[in-house]
N, C-alpha and C positions, 0 to 999 in steps of 0.2 A: 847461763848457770841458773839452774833451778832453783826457789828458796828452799831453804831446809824445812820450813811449813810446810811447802807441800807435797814434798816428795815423800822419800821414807824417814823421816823424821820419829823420835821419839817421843810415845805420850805422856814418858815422865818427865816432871818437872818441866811443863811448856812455857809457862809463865820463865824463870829463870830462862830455857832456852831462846826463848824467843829476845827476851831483854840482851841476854848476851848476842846473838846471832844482829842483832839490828847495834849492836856496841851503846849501850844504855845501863850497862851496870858503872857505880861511880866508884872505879876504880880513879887511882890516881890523876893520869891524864886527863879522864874527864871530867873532875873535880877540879884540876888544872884551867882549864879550858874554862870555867865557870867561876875563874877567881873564888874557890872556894879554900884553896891549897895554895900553899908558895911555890912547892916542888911534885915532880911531878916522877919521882924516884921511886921501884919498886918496895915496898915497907916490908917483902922478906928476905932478898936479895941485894937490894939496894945498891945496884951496879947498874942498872937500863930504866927506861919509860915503861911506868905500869900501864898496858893497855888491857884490853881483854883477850887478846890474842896471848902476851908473855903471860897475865897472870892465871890463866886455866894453861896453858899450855908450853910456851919456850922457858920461865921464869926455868933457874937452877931446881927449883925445891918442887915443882908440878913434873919437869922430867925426872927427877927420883923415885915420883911415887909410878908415874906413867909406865918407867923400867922396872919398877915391881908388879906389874899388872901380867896375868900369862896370855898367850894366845895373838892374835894378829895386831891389838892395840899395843902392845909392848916392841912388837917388832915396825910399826908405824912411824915413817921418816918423813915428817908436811913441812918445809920451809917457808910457808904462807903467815905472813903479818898477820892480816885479820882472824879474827875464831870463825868469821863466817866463811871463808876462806876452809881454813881446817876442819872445819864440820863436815862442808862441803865434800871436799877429798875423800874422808874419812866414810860418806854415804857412799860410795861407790866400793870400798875397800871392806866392808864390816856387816856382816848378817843383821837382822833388828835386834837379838836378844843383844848382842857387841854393840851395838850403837845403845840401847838404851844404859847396859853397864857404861859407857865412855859418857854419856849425860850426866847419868848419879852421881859417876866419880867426880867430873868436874863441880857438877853442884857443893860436893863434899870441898873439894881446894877452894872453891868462893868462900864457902862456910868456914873454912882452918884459917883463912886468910884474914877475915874477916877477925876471926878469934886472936890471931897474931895482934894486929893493927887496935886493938881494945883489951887487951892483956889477960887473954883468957887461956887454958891449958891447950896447949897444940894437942892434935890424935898422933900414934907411928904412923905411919908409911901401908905397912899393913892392917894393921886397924883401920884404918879410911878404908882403904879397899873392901874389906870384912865387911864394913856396915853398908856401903854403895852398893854391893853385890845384891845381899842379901834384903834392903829396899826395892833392889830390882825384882827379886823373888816372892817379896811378899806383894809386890805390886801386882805382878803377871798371876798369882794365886784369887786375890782379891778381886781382883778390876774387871782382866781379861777374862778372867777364868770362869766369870759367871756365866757364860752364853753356854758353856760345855756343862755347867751345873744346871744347867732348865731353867737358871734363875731370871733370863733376863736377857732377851737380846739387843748386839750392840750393831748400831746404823755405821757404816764408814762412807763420811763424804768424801774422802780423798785430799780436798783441800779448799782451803776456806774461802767462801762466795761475798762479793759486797751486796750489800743491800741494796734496795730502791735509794734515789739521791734524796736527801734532809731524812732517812731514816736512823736507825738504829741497831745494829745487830748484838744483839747478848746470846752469848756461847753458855752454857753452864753445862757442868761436871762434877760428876759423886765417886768418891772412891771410898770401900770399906778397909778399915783395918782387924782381920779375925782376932787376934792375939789381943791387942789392946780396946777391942770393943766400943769402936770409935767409925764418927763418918766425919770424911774430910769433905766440903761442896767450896767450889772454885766459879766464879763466872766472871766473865768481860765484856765490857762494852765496846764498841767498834765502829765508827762513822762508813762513810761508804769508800770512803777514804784508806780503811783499814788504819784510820788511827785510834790508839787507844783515848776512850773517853773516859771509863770507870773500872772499876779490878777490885776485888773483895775474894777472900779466903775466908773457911772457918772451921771450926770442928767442933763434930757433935755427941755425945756419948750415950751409950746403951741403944745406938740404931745397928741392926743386925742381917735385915734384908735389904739384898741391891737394890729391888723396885722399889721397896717404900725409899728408902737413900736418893734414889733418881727422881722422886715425886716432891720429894720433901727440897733438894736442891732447884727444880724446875719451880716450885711456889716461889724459891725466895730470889731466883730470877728475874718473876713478874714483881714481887716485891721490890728487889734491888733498881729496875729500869720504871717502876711509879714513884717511887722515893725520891728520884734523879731530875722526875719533873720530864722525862723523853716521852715528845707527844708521837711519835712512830717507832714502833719498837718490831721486829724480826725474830721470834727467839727461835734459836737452835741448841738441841740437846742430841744425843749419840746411844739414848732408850727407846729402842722400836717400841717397844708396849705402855711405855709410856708417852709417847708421839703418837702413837694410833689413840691412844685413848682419848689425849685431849682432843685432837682434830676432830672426831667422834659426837661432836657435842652441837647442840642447837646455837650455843650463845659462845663458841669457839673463837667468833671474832671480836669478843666485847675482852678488856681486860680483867675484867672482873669475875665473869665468867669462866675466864682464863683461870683463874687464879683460887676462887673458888673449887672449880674441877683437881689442881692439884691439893687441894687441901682432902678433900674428899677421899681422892688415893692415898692420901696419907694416914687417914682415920680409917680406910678399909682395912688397913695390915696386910693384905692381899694384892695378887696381881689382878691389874685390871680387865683381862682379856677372858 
């Protein structure tokens, strides 16, 4: 079985996906597992073991919204425990726009659950759906959509490479939001191991273009993996024009240089090319 990383996996929410798919979200049982909890009972059903697989998926109250869902996820029958499992199935059965809707949505039950479990207002059933859909929409507008807008083209590795041994791989990622005039930058740190070593989100406001977004993410990269103290670092980003650019450079292997160069992109307002 292929990971869901590398096959036709969804680009939203990979961080969550990924946590879930490797069973690392601290759902019950594995708060259980961790003597963090006494019991290890679903907190919105409260009749089974919360693992990650019931509580995105078999829980009573995740099939109610999943049978309000239209199209081939609503008609989707996985008897599989694990999520990794169900994910799995679910890539062979489901186009990418259907897989990445079936990501948001679950993101959204983690989130309602989550709210349950801390006494916050539950969504409907249809409401959740409404806002998963439509993050899906604004994602694929924003993210994907720049290569079709001139804005910026996007690299596909296909699937994620380890680094040389005792190095370092940092991933980073910029997404725009049009509507709320906001840049969300994501990066990870990764042994050669593929275990995670460091993980930083953030969001930034009144950034408007993908290159500078992608330049401005790519600095805080090199920022994030020299802060860290990692004397080998690998970075990878998914902005042709902004990877051609740096590579481009006389002092491309110094990190300072490195880093410098994205600043530079960032103060031009333009693209680099």
């Amino acid at each position: 079985m292929a990971s869901p990383m590398e096959s036709k996996s969804s680009p939203l929410c990979p961080l969550f996906l990924w946590r879930a798919c490797n069973d690392i979200l601290p759902t019950k049982n594995n708060l259980y597992k961790r003597k963090v909890v006494i019991d290890q009972l679903c907190p919105i059903c409260n009749s089974e073991v919360e693992s990650v697989g019931h509580a995105l998926w078999r829980c009573v109250s995740a099939q109610a919204v999943w049978c309000c869902c239209e199209g081939p996820i609503q008609k989707s029958s996985v008897a599989a425990e694990e999520f990794i499992d169900i994910f799995d199935a679910l890539c062979d059965r489901l186009e990418d726009t259907e897989l990445e809707g079936f990501v948001s949505i679950a993101h959204k039950l983690w989130t309602r659950r989550n709210k349950v479990v801390f006494g916050g207002t539950v969504l409907p059933h249809t409401v959740l759906i409404k806002q998963a859909l439509e993050l899906v929409e604004d994602f694929r507008k924003t993210h994907l959509g720049t290569a079709e807008l001139g804005q910026g083209e996007l690299i596909s590795y296909g699937r994620w490479h380890r680094p040389a041994l005792n190095s370092i791989k940092i991933n980073w990622d910029a997404a725009l939001d049009g509507r709320k005039k906001l840049m969300g930058v994501g990066i990870i740190a990764r042994d050669c191991q593929g275990e995670v070593k460091a993980a930083m989100c953030d969001v930034i406001p009144y950034i408007r273009d993908p290159i500078i977004a992608e330049a401005i993410a790519a600095r805080f990269a090199v920022l994030f993996g020299r802060n860290l103290g990692f004397e080998s670092i690998d970075l990878e980003g998914d902005a042709r024009e902004i990877i051609l650019a740096l590579e481009n450079t006389e002092d491309a292997d110094s990190i300072h240089g490195f880093q410098g160069r994205c600043w530079n992109l960032c103060l031009l307002g333009e693209s680099p090319t």
